[in-house]
C-alpha positions as CSV (number, residue, x, y, z in Angstrom):
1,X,46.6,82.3,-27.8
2,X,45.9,80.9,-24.4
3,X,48.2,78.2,-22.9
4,X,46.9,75.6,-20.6
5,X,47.5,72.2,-19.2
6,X,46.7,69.3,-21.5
7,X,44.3,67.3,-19.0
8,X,46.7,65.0,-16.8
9,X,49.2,65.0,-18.9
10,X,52.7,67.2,-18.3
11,X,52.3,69.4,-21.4
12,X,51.4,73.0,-21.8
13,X,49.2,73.6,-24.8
14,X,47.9,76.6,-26.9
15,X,44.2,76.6,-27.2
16,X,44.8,76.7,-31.3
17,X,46.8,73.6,-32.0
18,X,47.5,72.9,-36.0
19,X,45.4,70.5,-37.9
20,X,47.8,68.0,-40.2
21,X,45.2,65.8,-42.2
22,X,45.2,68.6,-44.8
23,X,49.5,68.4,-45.5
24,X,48.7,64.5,-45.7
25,X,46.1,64.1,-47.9
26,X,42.6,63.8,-48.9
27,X,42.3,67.7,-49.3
28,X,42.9,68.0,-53.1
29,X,46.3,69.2,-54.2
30,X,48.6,70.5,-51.6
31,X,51.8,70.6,-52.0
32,X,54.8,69.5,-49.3
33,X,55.9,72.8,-49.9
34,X,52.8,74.3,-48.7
35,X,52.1,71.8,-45.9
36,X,55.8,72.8,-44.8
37,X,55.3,76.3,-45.0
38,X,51.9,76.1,-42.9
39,X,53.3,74.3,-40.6
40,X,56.2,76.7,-39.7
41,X,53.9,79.5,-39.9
42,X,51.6,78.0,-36.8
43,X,54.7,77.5,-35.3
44,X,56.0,80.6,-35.7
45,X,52.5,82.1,-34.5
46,X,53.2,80.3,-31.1
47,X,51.4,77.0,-31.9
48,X,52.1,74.3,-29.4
49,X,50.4,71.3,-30.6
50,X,50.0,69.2,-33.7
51,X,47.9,66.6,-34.8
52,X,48.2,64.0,-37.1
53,X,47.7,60.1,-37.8
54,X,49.4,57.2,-39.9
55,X,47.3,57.4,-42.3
56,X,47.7,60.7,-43.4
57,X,49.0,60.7,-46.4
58,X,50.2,56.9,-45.6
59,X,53.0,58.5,-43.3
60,X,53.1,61.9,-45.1
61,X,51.9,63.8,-42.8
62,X,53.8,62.4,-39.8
63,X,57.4,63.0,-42.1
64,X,56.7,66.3,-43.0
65,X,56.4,67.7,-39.0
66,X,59.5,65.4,-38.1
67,X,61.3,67.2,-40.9
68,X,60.3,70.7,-40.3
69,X,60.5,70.0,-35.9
70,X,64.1,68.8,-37.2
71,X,65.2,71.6,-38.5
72,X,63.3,73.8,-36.8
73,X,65.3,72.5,-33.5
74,X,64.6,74.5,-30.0
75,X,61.5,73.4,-27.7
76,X,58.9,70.9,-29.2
77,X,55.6,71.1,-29.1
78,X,53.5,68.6,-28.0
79,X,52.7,66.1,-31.1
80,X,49.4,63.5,-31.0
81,X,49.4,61.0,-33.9
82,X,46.2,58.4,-34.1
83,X,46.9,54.5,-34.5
84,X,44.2,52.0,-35.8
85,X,42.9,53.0,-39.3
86,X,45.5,51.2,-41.0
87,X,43.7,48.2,-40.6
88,X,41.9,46.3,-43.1
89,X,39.1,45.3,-42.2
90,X,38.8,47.6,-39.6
91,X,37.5,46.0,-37.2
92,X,38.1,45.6,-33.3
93,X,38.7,42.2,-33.8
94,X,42.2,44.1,-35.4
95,X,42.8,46.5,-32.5
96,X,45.9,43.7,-30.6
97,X,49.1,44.5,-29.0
98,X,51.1,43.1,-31.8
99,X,49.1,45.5,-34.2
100,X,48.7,48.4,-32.0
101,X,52.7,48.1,-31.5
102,X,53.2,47.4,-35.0
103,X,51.3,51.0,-35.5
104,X,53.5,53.1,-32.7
105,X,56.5,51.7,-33.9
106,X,55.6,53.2,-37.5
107,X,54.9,56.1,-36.2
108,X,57.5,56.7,-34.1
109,X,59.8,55.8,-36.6
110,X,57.7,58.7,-39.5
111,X,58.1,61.3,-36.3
112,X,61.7,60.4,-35.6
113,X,61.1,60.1,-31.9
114,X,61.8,57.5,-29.2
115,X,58.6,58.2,-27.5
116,X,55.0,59.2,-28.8
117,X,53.3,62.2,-26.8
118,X,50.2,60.8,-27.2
119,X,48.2,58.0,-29.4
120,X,44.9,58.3,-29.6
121,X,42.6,55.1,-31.2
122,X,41.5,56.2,-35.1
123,X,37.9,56.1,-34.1
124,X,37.7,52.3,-33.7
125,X,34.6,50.7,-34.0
126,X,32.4,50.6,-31.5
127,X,33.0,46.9,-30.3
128,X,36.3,48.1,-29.6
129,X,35.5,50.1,-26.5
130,X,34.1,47.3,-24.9
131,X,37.0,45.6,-24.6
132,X,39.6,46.4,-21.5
133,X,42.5,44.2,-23.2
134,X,43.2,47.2,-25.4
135,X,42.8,49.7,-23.0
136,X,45.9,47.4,-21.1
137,X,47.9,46.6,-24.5
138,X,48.3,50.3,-24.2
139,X,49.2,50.6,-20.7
140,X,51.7,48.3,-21.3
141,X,52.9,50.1,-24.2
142,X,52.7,53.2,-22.1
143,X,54.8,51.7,-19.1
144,X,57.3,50.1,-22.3
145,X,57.5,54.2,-22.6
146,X,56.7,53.5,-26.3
147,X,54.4,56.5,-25.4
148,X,53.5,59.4,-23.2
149,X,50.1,58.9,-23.2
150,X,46.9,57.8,-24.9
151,X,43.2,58.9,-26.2
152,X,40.4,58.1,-28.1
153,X,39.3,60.0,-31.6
154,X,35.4,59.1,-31.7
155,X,32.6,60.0,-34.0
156,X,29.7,60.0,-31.4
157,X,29.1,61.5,-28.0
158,X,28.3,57.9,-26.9
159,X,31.2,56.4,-28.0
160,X,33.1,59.2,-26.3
161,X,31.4,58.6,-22.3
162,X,32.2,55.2,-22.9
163,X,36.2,55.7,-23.6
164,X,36.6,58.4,-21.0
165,X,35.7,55.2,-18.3
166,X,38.9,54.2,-18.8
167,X,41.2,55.7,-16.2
168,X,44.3,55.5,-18.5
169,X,42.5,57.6,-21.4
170,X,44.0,61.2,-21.3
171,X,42.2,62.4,-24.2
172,X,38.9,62.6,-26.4
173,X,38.5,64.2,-29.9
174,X,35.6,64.7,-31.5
175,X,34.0,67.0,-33.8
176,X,33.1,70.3,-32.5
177,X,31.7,73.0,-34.1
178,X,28.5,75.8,-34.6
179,X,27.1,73.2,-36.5
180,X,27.9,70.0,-34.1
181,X,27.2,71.4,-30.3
182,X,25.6,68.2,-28.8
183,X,29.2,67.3,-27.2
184,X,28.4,70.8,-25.6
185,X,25.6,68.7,-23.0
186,X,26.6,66.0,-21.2
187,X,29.6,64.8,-22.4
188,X,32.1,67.9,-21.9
189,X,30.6,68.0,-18.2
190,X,31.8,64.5,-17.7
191,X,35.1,65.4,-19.6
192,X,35.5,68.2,-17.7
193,X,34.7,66.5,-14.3
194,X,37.7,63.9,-15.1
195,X,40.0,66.2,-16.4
196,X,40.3,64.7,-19.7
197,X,41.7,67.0,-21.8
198,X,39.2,67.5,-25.1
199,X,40.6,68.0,-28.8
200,X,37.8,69.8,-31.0
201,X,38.4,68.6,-34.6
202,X,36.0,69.6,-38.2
203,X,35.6,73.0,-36.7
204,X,35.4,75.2,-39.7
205,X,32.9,71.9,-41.2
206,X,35.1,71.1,-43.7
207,X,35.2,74.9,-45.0
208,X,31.5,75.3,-44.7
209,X,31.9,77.4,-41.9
210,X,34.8,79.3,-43.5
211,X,32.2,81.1,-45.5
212,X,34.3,80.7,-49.1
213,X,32.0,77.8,-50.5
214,X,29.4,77.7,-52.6
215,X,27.4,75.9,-54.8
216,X,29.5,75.9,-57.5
217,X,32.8,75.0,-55.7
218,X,34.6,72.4,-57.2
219,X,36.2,69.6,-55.2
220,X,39.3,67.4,-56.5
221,X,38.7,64.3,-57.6
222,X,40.9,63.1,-54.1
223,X,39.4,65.6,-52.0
224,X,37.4,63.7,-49.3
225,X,34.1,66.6,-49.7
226,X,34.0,64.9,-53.6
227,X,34.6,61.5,-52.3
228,X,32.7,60.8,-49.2
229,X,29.8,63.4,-49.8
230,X,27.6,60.7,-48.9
231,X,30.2,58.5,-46.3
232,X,31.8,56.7,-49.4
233,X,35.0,55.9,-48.0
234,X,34.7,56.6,-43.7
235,X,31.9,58.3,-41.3
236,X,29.9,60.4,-43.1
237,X,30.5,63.4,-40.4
238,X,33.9,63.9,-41.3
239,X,32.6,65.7,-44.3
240,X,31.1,69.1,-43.7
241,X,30.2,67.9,-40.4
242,X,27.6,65.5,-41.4
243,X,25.0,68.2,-42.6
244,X,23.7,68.2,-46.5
245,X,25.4,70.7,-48.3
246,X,22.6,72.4,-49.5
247,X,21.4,72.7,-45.6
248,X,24.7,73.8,-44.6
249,X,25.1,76.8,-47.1
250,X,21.6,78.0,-45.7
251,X,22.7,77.9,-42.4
252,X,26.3,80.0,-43.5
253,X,24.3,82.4,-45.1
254,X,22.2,83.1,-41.6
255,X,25.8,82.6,-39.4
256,X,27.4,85.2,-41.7
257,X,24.8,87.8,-40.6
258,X,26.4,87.8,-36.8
259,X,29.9,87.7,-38.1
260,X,31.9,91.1,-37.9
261,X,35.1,89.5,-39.0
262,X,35.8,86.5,-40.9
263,X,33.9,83.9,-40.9
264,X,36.5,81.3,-39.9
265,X,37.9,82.9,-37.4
266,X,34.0,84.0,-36.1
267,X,34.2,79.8,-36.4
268,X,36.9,79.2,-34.2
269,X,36.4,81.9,-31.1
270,X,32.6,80.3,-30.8
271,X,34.4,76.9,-30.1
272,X,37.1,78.5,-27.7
273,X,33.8,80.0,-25.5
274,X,33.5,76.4,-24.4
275,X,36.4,75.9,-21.2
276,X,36.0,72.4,-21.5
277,X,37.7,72.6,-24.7
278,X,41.5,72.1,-24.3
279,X,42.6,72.8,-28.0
280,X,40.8,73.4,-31.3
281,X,42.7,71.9,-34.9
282,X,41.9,73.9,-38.0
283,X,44.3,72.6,-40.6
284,X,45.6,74.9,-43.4
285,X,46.7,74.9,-46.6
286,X,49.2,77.2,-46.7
287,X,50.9,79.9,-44.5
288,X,48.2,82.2,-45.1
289,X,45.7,79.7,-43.6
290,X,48.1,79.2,-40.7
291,X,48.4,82.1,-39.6
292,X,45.1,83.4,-39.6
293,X,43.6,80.3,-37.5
294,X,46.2,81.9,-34.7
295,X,44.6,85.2,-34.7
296,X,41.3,83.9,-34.5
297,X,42.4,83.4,-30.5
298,X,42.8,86.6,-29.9
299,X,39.2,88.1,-31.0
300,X,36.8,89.4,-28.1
301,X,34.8,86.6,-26.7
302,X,31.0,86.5,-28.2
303,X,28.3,87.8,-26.5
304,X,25.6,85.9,-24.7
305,X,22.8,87.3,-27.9
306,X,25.2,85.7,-30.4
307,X,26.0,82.4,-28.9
308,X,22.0,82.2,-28.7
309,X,21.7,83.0,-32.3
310,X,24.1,80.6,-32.9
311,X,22.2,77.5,-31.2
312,X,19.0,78.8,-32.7
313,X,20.5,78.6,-35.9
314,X,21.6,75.4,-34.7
315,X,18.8,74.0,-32.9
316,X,16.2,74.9,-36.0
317,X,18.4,74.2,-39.3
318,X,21.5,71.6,-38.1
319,X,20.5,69.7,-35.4
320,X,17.1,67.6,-37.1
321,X,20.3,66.1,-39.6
322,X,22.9,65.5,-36.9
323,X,21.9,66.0,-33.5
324,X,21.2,62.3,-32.5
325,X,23.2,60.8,-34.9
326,X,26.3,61.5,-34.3
């Protein structure tokens, strides 16, 4: 894995962080036992950075990295959480001081630190960008040294040129993968030109692009690709990316045939061809998992005739269902 400078911020990061929605929840079945044990295994594998959020599990998430960096001990890695999802309504109307402090002090409390490393805004609606009050609530939190640093998760490439405005946010994620490469346009050029350091999230598509689904794969009843097939429960392009499932196991079957390893980590070294991307968060489910999205760092970089196969692929299957919605 390559290490680099997180944006502005004084952190070195790999360029494979470790996902931590999937030890939280909404994944089916996985035990804290296997979230632990994935979690030491990217850190073993030289993983620098971890991502999680307060609702993950309602805290899970969040308690299981304090306990493992506990007893782990030695030098941290850098650790984002997300703040904003806990409300209800979630609305921007919710996104105040008082709550937003309320949120970082939870956290902070589940991580057992004194400080945050970074907060990013749970993809608050859009009504909240608009509004420079909460871009200073967390300035002020920020200079209260309640935290390091802050972002903004988004669902659309809009929603992140708008947040990146703000000369306080460090930080974008968004959803970046074979079969979501519109951030890939104007948006990383602008990221890039401000030096905001960019978190690529969904990149395996919610296992599409690991190659191991199917039609007949069964999904737990609390697994969020049962539950929010159609955007039940949050944005639709959390789950497999956005794309119909029956579209997206077409397009697998045409991305396996430029794949000479597996397809996940094929998956992962197509996003790490972008430089604007500062770190890429596959979660696992196990050590296995873990260890595997590592390697995927060091493969050979794709050659130009792939990564054009890969946008044709792209540009003639994907993009008609997600392209300009998301």
């Amino acid at each position: 894995m390559k290490h680099h400078a997180f944006g502005r911020m004084p952190f070195t990061v790999t360029n494979v962080g470790f996902g931590a929605w999937q030890i939280g929840g909404s994944w089916g079945d996985i035990s804290e036992a296997d979230g632990r044990a994935a979690l030491n295994a990217a850190l073993d594998a030289g993983m620098t950075f971890i991502d999680t959020a307060d609702v993950y599990g309602d805290g899970r998430s969040e308690k299981i990295i304090a306990d493992v960096l506990k007893t782990r001990g030695g030098e941290r890695p850098m650790v984002a959480t997300k703040a904003g999802r806990r409300l209800n309504p979630h609305v921007a109307e919710g996104y105040t001081k008082a709550n937003l402090e309320g949120f970082i002090d939870r956290s902070l409390a589940n991580l057992a630190v004194d400080s945050l490393d970074l907060v990013q805004l749970h993809c608050p609606p859009r009504d909240a960008l608009y509004q420079p009050e909460i871009f200073e609530s967390l300035n002020a939190l920020q200079k209260a040294g309640k935290i390091k640093g802050y972002g903004v998760s988004v669902e659309k490439v809009e929603d992140g040129l708008k947040a990146i405005e703000y000369p306080g946010v460090v930080s974008i994620q968004i959803i970046y993968n074979i079969f979501r490469q519109r951030p890939d346009h104007l948006f990383f050029q602008e990221a890039r030109r401000r030096n905001v350091a960019i978190i690529a999230r969904v990149p395996l598509a919610s296992g599409l692009l690991s190659g191991k689904i199917t039609r007949d794969t069964h999904f737990a009843s609390d697994d969020h690709r049962n539950f929010n097939r159609n955007g039940e429960a949050f944005d639709v392009g959390e789950t497999f990316a956005g794309v119909p499932f029956e579209v997206g196991l077409q397009a697998v079957e045409e991305v396996r045939k430029l794949v000479p390893e597996t397809m996940a980590a094929f998956a992962l070294r197509w996003i790490l061809m972008s430089d604007a991307v500062t770190v890429v968060i596959p979660g696992a489910r196990n050590a296995e998992q873990a260890r595997a999205n590592a390697a995927a760092a060091d493969l050979a970089p794709l050659s130009a005739d792939v990564m054009a196969a890969t946008r044709e692929i792209y540009e003639r299957l994907i993009a008609p269902h997600v392209h300009q919605r998301w």
